[in-house]
Structure formats: structure tokens, C-alpha cells
N, C-alpha and C positions, 0 to 999 in steps of 0.2 A: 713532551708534546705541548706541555700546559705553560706555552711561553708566547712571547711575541707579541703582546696587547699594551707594550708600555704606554704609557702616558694617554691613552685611547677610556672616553668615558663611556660609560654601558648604565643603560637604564632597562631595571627587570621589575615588570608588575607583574605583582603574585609573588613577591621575591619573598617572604616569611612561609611559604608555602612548601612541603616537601622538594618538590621537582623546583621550585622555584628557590630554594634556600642551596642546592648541590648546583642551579648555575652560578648565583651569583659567587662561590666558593669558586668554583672553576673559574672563572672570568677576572675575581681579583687575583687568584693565582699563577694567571698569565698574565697578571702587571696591569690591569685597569683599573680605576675608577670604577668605585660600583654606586650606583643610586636604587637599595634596595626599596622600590614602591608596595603600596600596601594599600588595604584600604579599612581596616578593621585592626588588624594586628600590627596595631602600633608598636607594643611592648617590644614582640618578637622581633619584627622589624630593626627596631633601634638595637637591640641586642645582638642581632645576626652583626650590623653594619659595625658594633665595636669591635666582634673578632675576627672578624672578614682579615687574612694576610697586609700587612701594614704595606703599601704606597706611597709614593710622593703625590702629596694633592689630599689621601684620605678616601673614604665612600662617605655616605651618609643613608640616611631612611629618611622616605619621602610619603607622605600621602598622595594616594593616586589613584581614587574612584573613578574606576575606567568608563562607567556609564555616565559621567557627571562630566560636560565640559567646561565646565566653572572650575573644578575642582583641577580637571588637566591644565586650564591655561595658569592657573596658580602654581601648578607644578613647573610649567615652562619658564616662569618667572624664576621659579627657585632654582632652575637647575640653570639660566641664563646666568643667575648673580653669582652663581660660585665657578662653575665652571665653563663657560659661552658656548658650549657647543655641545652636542651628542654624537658621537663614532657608530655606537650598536645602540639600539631596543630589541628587545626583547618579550614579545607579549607571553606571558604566562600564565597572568590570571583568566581566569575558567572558574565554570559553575558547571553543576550535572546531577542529579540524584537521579538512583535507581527506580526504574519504573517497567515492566514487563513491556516486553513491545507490543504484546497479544492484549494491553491493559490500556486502551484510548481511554477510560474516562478516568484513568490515573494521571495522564498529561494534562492537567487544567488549561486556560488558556496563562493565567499567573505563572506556573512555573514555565510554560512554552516563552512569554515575553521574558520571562527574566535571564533564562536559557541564552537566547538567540539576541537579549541586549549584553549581554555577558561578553558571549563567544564570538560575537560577529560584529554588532556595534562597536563594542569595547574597543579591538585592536584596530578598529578603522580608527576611530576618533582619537587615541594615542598617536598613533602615527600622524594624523592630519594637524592635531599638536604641537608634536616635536619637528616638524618639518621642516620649521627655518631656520632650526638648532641641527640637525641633521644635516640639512644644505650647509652648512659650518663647517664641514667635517670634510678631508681627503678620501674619508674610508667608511663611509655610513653603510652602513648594512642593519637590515631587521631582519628579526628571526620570530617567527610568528610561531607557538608551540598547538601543533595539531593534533593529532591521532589516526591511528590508521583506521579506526572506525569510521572515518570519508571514506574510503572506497569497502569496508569487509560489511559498512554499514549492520556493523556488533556490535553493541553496546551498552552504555547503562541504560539508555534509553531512545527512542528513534528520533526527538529531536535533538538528542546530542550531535548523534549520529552527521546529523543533519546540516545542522551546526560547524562539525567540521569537515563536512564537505564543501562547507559556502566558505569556512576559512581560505583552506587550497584554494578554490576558487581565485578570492581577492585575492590573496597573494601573487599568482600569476597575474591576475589583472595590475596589483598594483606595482610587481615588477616591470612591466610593460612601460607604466604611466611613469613611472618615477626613474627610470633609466636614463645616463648613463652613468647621473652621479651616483643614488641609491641603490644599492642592491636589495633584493627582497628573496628572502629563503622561508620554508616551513620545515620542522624538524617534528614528525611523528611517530609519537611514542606508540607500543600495543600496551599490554596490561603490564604497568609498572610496580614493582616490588616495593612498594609503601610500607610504612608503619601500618595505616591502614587495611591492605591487600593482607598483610600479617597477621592481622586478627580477626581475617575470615574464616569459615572452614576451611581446614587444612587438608581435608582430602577434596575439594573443590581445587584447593591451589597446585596443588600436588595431578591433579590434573590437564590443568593447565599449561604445567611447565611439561607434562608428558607431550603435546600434542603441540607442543616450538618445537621447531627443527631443531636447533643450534640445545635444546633441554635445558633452558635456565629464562629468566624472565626478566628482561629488562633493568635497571636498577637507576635510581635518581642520575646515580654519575654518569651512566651508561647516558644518558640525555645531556646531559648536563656538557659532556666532552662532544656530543653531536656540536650542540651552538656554538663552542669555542671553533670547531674546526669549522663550520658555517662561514665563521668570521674570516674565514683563512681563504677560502674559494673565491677566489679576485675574478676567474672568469665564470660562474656559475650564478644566475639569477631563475627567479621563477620556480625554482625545483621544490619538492617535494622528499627531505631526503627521512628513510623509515630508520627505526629504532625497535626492533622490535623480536628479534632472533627468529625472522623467516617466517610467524605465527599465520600471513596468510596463506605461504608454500602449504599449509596443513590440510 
């Protein structure tokens, strides 16, 4: 399955990130160019981008503070001089801490802006970015990484929640606006089998995976092969496709 992206370049911010480190692994392994973005985890970053599946062409690690448009047009730059164009983006990076939803004076108004410029800023102003490196492209497609806590509105906390229900949103809008060269997809994950999610209570998780239909919970790859075949749906924009083994059938 994990083929057919030769010579096609993919830029993933968030890419040092768990769910973010299993796409860009999938995406060089269908034969792309990977430009793993970061914004903090430089180390990792560069590290991911040496053992990323060797290509003709290469990946690289890029800084890529997604709330910073100084910082994006320097990456447009970077990724113009080495490779002219962009095929897929990829939003991945996201922000989110745990906060009761019954807990309003736990949501400051700080962590709400940093939230909602994260999750909702962020992947506008990447996309608004890459656009004319995008327009470059036979085959541009973005993949905006959501959750289904947009519509189960569960989450870590309600402006996540929230967050990425404005994601979905744009996404259909900016399929719309950006048609018929760019495609625009969102791929939403439920509660992903992290390093993280692993060293939580285990009879908390162990509950969780009781109450998915399908009885198992998501896993990086599991997302990770959503965005390749994303890539692959030539007549499909707009969509919202889930990741999640059925958890809101529950």
C-alpha cells in the first residue's frame, strides 16, 4: 500500500512528534521527499530526517513555528531553494493540555490563545505559506490532522474540543476556496496509542479500548497510513476521514 509517492515532496509540521514522526516514516516509504518541520525539537527532528527510507532527492528537518509567519515565509524560502515545489502538507503540529471540562477557571485565557493559535491559526497560515509552492505542484493535496473530538466534543479539554471543530470547518472551507488544483482533506484520529496514553492508568486504558467497537485503539501507523491514502483520493476533497475504530458508534 505504502507506494506510489515517488518523487512527490511532503512537508509535515509536528513531524518529531509521535503521530507526527509514523507519517513522515509512511510518506518517505511511499517514495517522497519528506521535509520533517519542528519547532522546538530540532535534535529529533534532524535525526528522524537521517533515517527516514533513503530517496532520490533526500528529506531534510526544517524549523517551522507554525504560529510565527516570519518563521513560515523562511521556511518557504528553504524548501523553494532545494526543492520548487510542495506535492502534500501535512498539518500535524497541535497543542492541548488536560483540563476538566467542569474546570472554566482551569482554561486561562493564555492557554485558550495558545490553543486556538496552535490548532486553528497554525494550519491556516502554513497552508497560506506554502501556496505558491503548492500551486507548483500536479498533485497538491493537504492533510490537516484533526480529531474526532470535533463532533464527540470529548476531550482534553473543551477548547480543544473546539479547536478542532474550527479545524473541520476550514478544511471544507478551504477545500472549496482552493479547488480544483489543491485538494484539502482532514484525517481524525480518537484516542491514539502513544507512548504517552502508555503511561497512563492502565485500567483507565484498558477501558477505553473496552468501549471501541472494533477493541483496540488507534496506533501512530494506524494515522499515519490514513494521510498516505489521503494522498491517494484524486476525487475526494473536503472530507473529514475518522481514525478511530468506531469509538463514537459507543
Amino acid at each position: 500500500m505504502l507506494s506510489g509517492l515517488d518523487k512527490r515532496v511532503a512537508l509535515v509540521t509536528g513531524g518529531a512528534g509521535g503521530i507526527g514522526k509514523a507519517i513522515c516514516v509512511a510518506l518517505a516509504e511511499a517514495g517522497a521527499n519528506v521535509i520533517v518541520g519542528y519547532n522546538r525539537s530540532g535534535d529529533a527532528a534532524r535525526s528522524l530526517a537521517g533515517a527516514l527510507p533513503e530517496v532520490a532527492g533526500g528529506h531534510m528537518a526544517a524549523q517551522a513555528q507554525v504560529t510565527s509567519s516570519r518563521s513560515l515565509e523562511e521556511l518557504h524560502r528553504n524548501i523553494e531553494q532545494r526543492f520548487a515545489r510542495v506535492d502534500i502538507v501535512v498539518n500535524c503540529a497541535g497543542m492541548t493540555r488536560f483540563v476538566a471540562h467542569s474546570d472554566l477557571d482551569g482554561l486561562d485565557d493564555k492557554l485558550i490563545d495558545e490553543i486556538l493559535a496552535t490548532n486553528v491559526r497554525g494550519p491556516f497560515a502554513v497552508v497560506r505559506a506554502m501556496l505558491p509552492l503548492l500551486r507548483k505542484s500536479e498533485h497538491a493535496v493537504v492533510v490537516n490532522i484533526s480529531s474526532i473530538a470535533s463532533v464527540t466534543a470529548n476531550g482534553s479539554n473543551v477548547i480543544y474540543c473546539a479547536s478542532k471543530a474550527a479545524l473541520d470547518n476550514m478544511t471544507k472551507s478551504l477545500a472549496r476556496a482552493l479547488a480544483p488544483t489543491i485538494r484539502v482533506l482532514a484525517v481524525a484520529p480518537g484516542l491514539v496509542d502513544t507512548e504517552f496514553i502508555a503511561n497512563l492508568d492502565e485500567q483507565w486504558r484498558n477501558e477505553q479500548v473496552a468501549r471501541t467497537p472494533l477493541k483496540s485503539l488507534a496506533t501512530p501507523r494506524h494515522v499515519a497510513e490514513a494521510v498516505v491514502a489521503a494522498t491517494r483520493l484524486s476525487s475526494t476533497t473536503g472530507a473529514v476521514i475518522p481514525v478511530d475504530g468506531g469509538r463514537p458508534l459507543a
